[in-house]
N, C-alpha and C positions, 0 to 999 in steps of 0.2 A: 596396486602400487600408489604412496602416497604421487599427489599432481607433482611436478616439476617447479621448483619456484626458489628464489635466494637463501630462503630459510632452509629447504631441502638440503641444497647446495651444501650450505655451511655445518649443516650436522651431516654430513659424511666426512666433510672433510676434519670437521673437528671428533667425530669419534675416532679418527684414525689416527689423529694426533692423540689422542687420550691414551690409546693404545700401546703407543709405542714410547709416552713419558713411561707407562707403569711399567710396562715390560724391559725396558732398559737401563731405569737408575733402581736403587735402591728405593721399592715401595711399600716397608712397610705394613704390607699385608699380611707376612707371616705373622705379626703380634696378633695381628684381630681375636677377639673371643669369639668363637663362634655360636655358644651357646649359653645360655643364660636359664639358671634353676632348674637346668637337666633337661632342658627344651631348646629345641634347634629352632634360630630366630636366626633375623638379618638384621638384627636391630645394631646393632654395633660396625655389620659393613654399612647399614645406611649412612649413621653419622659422620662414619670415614668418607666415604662419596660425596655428602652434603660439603664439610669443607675444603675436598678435592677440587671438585669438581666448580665450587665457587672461586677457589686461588688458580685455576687454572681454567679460566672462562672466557676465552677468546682464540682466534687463531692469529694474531697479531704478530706472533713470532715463528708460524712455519716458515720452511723453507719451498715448499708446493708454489709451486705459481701458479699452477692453473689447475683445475676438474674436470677431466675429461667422460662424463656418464652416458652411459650406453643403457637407454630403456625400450626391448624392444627392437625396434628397425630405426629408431630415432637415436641419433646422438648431440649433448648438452654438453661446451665447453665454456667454461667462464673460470676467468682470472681472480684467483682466491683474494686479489686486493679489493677488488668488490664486496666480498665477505668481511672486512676489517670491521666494518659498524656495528656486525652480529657481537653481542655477550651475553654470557647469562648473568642476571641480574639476583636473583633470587632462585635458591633451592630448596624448598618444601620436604619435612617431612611428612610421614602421612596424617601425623598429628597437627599439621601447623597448617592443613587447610583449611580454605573457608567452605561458610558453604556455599557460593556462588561457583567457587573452582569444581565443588564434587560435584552439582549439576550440570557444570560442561564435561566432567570425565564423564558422567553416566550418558550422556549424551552419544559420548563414542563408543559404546557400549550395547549388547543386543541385549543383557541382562541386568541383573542387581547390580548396584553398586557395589564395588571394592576397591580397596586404595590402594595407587602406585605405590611403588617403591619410594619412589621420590618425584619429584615434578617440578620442574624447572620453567624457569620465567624468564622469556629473553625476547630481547631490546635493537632493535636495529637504529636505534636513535630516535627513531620518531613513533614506530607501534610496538605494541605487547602481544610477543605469541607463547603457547606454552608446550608443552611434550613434555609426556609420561613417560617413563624411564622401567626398566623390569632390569632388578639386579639376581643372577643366578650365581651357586657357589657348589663345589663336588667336588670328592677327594679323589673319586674314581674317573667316570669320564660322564656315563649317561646317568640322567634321575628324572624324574617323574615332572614335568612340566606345569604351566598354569591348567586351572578347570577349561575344561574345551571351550566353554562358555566364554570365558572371561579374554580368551586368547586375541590380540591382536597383533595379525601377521608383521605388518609395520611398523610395530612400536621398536624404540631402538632400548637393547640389550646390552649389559656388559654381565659379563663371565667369567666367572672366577675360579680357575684352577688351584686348589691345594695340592703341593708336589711335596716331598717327605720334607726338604730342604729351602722351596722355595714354593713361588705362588704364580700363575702364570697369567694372563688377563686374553681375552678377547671380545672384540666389539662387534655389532652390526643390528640386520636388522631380526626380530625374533624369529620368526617363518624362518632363516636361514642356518637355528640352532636345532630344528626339529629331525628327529632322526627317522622320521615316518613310521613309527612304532607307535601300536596304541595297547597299553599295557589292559589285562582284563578289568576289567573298571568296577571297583569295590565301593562306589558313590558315581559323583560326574567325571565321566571320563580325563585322563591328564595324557594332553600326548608327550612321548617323551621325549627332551632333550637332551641334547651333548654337547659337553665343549671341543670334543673333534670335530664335529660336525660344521662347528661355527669357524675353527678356524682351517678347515680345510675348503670352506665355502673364500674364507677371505684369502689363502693362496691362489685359489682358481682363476675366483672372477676381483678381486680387486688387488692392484699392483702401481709400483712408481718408475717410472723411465724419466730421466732427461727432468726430472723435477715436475712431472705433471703425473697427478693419482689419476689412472684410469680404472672405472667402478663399470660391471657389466650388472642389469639388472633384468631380464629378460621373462618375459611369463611364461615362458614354457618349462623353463629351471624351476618352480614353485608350482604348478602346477596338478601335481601329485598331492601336494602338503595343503593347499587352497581345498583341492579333495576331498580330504582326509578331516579338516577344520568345517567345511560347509554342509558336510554329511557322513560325518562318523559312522551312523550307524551302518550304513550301506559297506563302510571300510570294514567295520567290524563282521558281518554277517559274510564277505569277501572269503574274510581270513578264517572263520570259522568254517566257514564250506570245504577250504580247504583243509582241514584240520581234519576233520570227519572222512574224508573220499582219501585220503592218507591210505596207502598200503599197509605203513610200517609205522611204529613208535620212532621218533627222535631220541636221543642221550640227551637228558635232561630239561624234558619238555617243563610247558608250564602246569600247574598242579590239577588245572579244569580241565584240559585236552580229553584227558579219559573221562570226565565226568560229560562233555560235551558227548562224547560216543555213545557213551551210555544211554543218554537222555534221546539220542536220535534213536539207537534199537528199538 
């Protein structure tokens, strides 16, 4: 869990406002192109985000008065008017960084470089801090995640539902989109995500009473998925074990199940 501190503070509370401008007025998601020369890109949600997310860069007009976060046995409450100085200043896309910026992302990083989504630059008045941003999109519900590698649990996520009519959005943090499934992995494994996942995480533990957001973030809830991200393989070899000492076939297993039997006879 990222440390505890103003900046924390204010991106919880401003993803949750993000949230609930997209999900309530008309947002223009449904035009997005989603694909470009017959290839599925995010390059067209990025630039929708980039000016999103720049015209609506502040929490300056919630109605939240206060954050009430639960990390753990610990709880952080602080009056969102403290937050007023946070904005984002600048939104990056992945083309438009430097390289100064890619050597602090790799930094955060246990492997290769690869670029955010998007990366934002924000300003409490007086210092510059930044967060990488992972944009997801699905017509369905679950799709194949980032490389295991690449995954940081705490990066903050928005999630894009495509509905026949309309577009649905949800926010938080990534760990909280993962459906603890790890698909047979055709290269580096991708665990998978859902947008149920994500937003039945944010019916749970995060909610508003009396005008104050209370966000529950506890390590034992991630726990599993921390697991699952720190040593794949031992998850994988789990689930095969069990696959193999199987009695019986499932209705409509996956395609290597019998091939895994096989290879144990």
């Amino acid at each position: 869990m990222n440390k505890i501190n103003l900046l924390t503070c204010f991106l919880y509370v401003y993803f949750y406002e993000i949230e609930q401008k997209l999900n309530s007025t008309k947002n223009e998601l449904d035009l997005i192109k989603f694909q470009s020369e017959e290839a599925n890109t995010d390059e067209f949600l990025k630039r929708y985000f980039k000016e999103f997310l720049s015209i609506h860069n502040s929490i300056r007009e919630t109605k939240i008065e206060k954050l009430n976060l639960q990390v753990d046995s610990k709880t952080h409450q602080i009056e969102t008017k403290k937050l007023f100085n946070y904005q984002i200043k600048t939104v990056f896309l992945p083309e438009e960084l430097t390289n100064s910026q890619k050597q602090e992302i790799t930094k955060s990083k246990s492997s290769v470089y690869t670029n955010p989504d998007l990366y934002l630059e924000i300003s409490d008045g007086t210092t510059l801090f930044y967060e990488s941003i992972e944009l997801k999109s699905t017509k369905t519900d679950t799709i194949p995640g980032s490389s295991i590698q690449q995954v940081l649990p705490f990066e903050w996520v928005i999630f894009i539902k495509r509905n026949t009519n309309s577009v649905s959005v949800a926010t938080g943090f990534y760990i909280n989109s993962i459906t603890e499934k790890l698909p047979f992995p055709d290269r580096s494994p991708r665990p998978q995500v859902g947008f149920k996942n994500l937003v039945n995480w944010n019916k749970k533990y995060r909610k508003i009473e009396n005008d104050i957001l209370f966000v529950e973030n506890r390590s034992e809830i991630n726990s599993e998925k921390i697991k699952l991200l720190t040593d794949w393989q031992d998850y994988l070899a789990a689930e095969w074990l069990e696959i193999i000492q199987s009695d019986s076939s499932k209705k409509n297993e996956k395609w290597f199940n019998n091939a895994l039997r096989k290879m144990v006879i």
